[in-house]
Steps between C-alpha positions, in 0.01 A plus 500: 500500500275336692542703805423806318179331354335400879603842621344632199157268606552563865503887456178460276322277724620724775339828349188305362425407833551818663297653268200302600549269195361102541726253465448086591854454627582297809704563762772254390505694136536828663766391705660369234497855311598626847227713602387511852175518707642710790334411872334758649695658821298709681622575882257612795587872376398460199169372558407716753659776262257347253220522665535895637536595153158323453340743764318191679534359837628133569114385525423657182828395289442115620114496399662649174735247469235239669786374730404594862584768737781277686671444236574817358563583869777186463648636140559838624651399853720263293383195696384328172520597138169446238593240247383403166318721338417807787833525432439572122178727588747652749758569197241644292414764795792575513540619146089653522399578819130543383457169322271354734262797518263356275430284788379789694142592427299726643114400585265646314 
C-alpha cells in the first residue's frame, strides 16, 4: 500500500512540476519520491551545434551568453565544458534556438 501511495505522489509531483506548477519541496523530499534533477551533458558538438542553429558567430553567441570569446572557443574544441548555469541557458537553446533574441536590438 504504501508503495502505491508515493508512486501515486511522485507521479503527481512529477507532472505538477513539469507542467510549470510551484512547489516548496527540497531536494531531500524529491529524492525521497524519487524524482530526479538530471545534469546537463552537453559535448563540444553540441554546443557548437547550438550555436550554428543560432545563426551567430562565436563573438556574438559569448556576448549573448556574456561569457567571453575564449571560452566558447574552449566549449566547442572540448578543452573545457561551461558549468553551472551556461549549462542550463545552453539546455534551453537547445530546445529554442531563438530564446536569446530578445537580447538583440536594433538601434534606433
Amino acid at each position: 500500500m504504501r508503495n502505491k501511495i508515493k508512486n501515486a505522489i511522485s507521479s503527481t509531483v512529477s507532472d505538477i512540476i513539469k507542467n510549470g506548477g510551484k512547489t516548496s519541496f527540497t531536494e531531500k523530499e524529491l529524492k525521497l519520491l524519487n524524482i530526479h534533477i538530471p545534469k546537463v551533458k552537453l559535448v563540444a558538438d553540441d554546443i557548437k551545434d547550438i550555436r550554428k542553429r543560432t545563426h551567430l558567430s562565436q563573438a556574438v553567441f559569448a556576448k549573448l551568453l556574456n561569457v567571453s570569446l575564449s571560452s566558447v572557443r574552449q566549449w566547442e574544441q572540448g578543452v573545457k565544458n561551461p558549468n553551472g548555469s551556461t549549462q542550463v541557458l545552453l539546455e534551453l537553446l537547445n530546445k529554442q534556438p531563438e530564446i536569446l533574441n530578445y537580447r538583440i536590438l536594433r538601434n534606433q
